[in-house]
N, C-alpha and C positions, 0 to 999 in steps of 0.2 A: 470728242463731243458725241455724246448721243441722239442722233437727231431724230430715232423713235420715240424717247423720252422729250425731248425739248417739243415737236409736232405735237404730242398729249396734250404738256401745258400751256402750247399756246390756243390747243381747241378748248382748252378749261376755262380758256378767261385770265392766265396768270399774267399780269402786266412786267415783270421782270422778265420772263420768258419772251412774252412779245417784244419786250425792248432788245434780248440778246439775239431775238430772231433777226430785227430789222439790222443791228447790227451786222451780220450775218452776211444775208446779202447785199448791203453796200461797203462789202468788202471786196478789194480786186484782186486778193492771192489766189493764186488758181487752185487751192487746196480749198478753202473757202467756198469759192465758186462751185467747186465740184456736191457741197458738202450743202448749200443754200437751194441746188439743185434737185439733190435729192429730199430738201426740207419740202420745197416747194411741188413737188410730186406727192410727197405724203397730205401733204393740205388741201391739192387741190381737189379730193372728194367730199368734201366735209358739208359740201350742200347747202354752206350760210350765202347768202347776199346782202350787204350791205349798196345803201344809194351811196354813189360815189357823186360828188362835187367836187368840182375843179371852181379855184376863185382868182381872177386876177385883179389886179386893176392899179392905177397910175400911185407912185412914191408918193405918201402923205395920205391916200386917200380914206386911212382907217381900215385896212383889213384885218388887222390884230384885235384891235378892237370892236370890230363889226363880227369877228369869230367868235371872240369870248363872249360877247351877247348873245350873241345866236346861240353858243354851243349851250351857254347855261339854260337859257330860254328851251333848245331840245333837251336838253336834262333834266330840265324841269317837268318835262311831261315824261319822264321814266325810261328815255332813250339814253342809247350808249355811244359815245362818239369820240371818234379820231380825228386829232389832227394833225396831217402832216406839211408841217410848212416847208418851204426852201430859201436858205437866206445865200444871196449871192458872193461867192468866194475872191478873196485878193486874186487880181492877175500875177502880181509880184511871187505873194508868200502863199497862196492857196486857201488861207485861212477865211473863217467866216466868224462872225460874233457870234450867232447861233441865240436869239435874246429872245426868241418867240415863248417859252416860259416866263420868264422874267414879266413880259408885256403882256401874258395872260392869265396872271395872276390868280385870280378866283377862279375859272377855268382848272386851271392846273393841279387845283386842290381838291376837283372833284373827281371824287371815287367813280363815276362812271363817265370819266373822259381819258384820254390817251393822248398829248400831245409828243411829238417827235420833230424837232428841228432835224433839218439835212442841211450840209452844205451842197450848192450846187457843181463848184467843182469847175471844170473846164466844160460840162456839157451846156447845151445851148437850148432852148423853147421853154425857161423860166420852170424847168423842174430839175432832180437830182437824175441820174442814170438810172439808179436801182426803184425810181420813187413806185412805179407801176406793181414792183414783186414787194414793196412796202403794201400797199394798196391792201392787194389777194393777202398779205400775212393778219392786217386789221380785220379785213372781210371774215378769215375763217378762226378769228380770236372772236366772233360772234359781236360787234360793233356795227346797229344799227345805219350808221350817218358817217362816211370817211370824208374829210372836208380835206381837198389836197391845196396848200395856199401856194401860188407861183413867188418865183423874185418879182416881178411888179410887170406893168403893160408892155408891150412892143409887138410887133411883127413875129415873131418866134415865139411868142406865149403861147402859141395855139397847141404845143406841145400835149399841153396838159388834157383838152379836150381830146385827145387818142386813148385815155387812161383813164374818163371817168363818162357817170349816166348825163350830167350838165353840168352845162359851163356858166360861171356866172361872171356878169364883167360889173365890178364896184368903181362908181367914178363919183367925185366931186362936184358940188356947184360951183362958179364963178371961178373954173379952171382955167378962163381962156375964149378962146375959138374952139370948143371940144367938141364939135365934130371933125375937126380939121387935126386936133392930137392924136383922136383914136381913129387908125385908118379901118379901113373897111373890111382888110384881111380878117382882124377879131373881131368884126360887128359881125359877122355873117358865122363865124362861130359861136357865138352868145346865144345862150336858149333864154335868160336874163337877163336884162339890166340895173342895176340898182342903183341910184340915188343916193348916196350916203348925204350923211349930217344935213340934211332935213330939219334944221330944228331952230332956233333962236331967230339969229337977224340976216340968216341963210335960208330960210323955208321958204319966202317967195322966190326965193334964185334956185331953189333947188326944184321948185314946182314946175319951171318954167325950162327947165334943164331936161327936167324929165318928158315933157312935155314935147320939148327938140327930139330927142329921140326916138320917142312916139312914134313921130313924121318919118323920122329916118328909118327908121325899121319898117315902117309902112311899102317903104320903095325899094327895097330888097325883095329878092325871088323867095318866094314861100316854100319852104323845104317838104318832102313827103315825109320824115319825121317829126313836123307841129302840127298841132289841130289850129284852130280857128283862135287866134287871137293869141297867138305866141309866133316868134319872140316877141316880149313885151317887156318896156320900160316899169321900174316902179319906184318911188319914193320912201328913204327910210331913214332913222336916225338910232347909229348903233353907242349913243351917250343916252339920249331919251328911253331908249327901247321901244320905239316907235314903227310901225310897217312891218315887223320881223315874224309878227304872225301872217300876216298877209303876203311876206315872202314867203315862206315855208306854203301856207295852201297853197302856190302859185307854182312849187316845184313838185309837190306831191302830187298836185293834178296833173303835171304835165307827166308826172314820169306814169303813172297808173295810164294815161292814156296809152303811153308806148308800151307798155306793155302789154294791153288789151288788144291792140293791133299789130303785135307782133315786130313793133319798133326796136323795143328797147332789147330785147335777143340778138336781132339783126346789128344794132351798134356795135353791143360787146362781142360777136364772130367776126368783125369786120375789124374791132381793134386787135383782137388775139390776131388776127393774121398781119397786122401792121407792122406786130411787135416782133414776131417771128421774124419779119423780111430784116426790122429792124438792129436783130439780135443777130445776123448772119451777117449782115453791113458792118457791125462794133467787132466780131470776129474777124473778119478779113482786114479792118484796119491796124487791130491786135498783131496782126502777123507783122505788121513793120516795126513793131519793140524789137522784136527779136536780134540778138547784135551783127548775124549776118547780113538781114536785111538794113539796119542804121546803118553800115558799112557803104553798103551798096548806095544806099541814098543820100551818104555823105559826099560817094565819088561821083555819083551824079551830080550834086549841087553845086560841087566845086567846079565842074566841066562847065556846066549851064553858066554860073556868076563871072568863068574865063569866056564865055562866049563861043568856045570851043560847038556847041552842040544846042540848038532849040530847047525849050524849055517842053513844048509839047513831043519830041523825038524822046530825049531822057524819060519824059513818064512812059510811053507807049515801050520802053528799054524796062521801063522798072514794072510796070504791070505785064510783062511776058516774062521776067524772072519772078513774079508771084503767081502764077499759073502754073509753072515747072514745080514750084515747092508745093 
């Protein structure tokens, strides 16, 4: 593989290219790796920025749908955009349906969009492993708006906001007790909130929804990266196509603010070093593949399950035989 040639066409815009790129790196061959590595060196001077959004929010809540509106809605005004969703893989078989084309139908047929389903895989905070070096691949294929969509709400979603400029969290009316679904971990991440399906015989429960929030976000500590009147709740309907321009001003202003004040720099230097710490963490666990190591960790486990030896002695045994190597 050429990866002087393949870097060219994916700074040209070629969406075949971008596709074999991302391929690429969400590959675990260490040949691969090596080769995604040196792709990702060649890209990373190319000088594009693309706004990065991170989207989660609760199973049902319309995020495929709230993407294909939006995305068409920024395509319509002559922007270029990526979507990279994550659909959550079998514990059993590994596999994923991977249907995010299928369910973004009119999206997918447009010429200046990119969608990419990932499977998520074994990894955990509702994105793929490689989704961040996806990200930078869309970024410097010259893609405006990179929309990264999580597997759906929880505690571990906040993943995604390490990897992009905001975070937005999609939730539903008449979900419940939903202040009480969505814990506070990913409210206090949320640079957004949004309302979905706003519309029919849901628009007074979604007004009143949104409205909860409001409140809520009211009583959260104000971060030194929002101005005055963010995070902020808002009302939308991605069937209607209703609020999505009034979302969009509401991310654009917010990210031009950070920028102006030297915020939104200061995020993305604080993520590249996340990912660093994070990429030296996934190597050190890489080393227990290795079959000397499974060896070792088998005859530890077998010792620990006879009771022969503490469970915290055997690790403190296995992490001083991975110091040595």
């Amino acid at each position: 593989m050429n990866i002087s040639d393949l870097a060219c066409k994916v700074i040209a815009g070629d969406r075949r290219a971008l596709a074999r790129a991302v391929t690429l790196v969400e590959s675990s061959r260490a040949d691969h790796r090596e080769l995604a590595a040196e792709l990702l060196e060649k890209l990373r001077g190319s000088g594009r920025e693309s706004l990065r959004i991170g989207l989660s929010g609760t199973p049902g809540v319309g995020k495929s749908t709230f993407i294909e509106s939006f995305g068409m809605m920024l395509t319509g005004q002559g922007l270029r955009v990526a979507v990279l969703a994550v659909d959550p893989s079998s514990a059993r078989s590994g596999g994923s349906i991977l249907g995010d084309k299928t369910r973004m139908e009119r999206l997918a047929r447009d010429p200046n969009a990119f969608i990419r389903p990932s499977p998520s895989q074994t990894q955990l905070g509702g994105v793929a492993r490689r989704s961040r070096e996806a990200v930078a691949l869309c970024e410097a294929a010259g893609f405006d708006v990179v929309l990264v969509e999580t597997v759906g709400v929880g505690q571990s979603e906040t993943m995604v906001a390490e990897m992009t400029d905001l975070f937005v969290l999609l939730l539903a009316p008449a979900g419940g007790d939903e202040l009480q679904g969505v814990k506070r971990g990913i409210m206090e991440m949320a640079d957004l909130i949004l309302v979905n399906k706003a519309d029919g015989a849901l628009l007074d429960t979604a007004t009143r929804t949104r409205a909860d929030y409001s409140g809520a976000l009211r009583l959260l500590r104000k971060r030194p990266q929002d101005p005055e009147g963010f995070p902020q709740a808002m009302s939308v309907s991605a069937v209607a196509e209703t609020g999505l321009a009034e979302a969009w001003q509401a991310m654009t202003t917010l990210a031009d603010w950070r920028r102006t004040e030297g915020h939104f720099a200061a995020i993305r230097a604080a993520q590249a070093r996340f990912w660093f710490r994070e990429e030296v963490r996934q190597g050190l666990l890489a080393q227990l593949d290795a079959p000397e190591m499974q060896a070792r960790m088998a005859a530890l486990g077998a010792a620990v399950a006879r009771g022969d030896v503490a469970p915290a002695t055997a690790a403190r045994d296995m992490l001083a035989v991975l110091r040595k190597g």
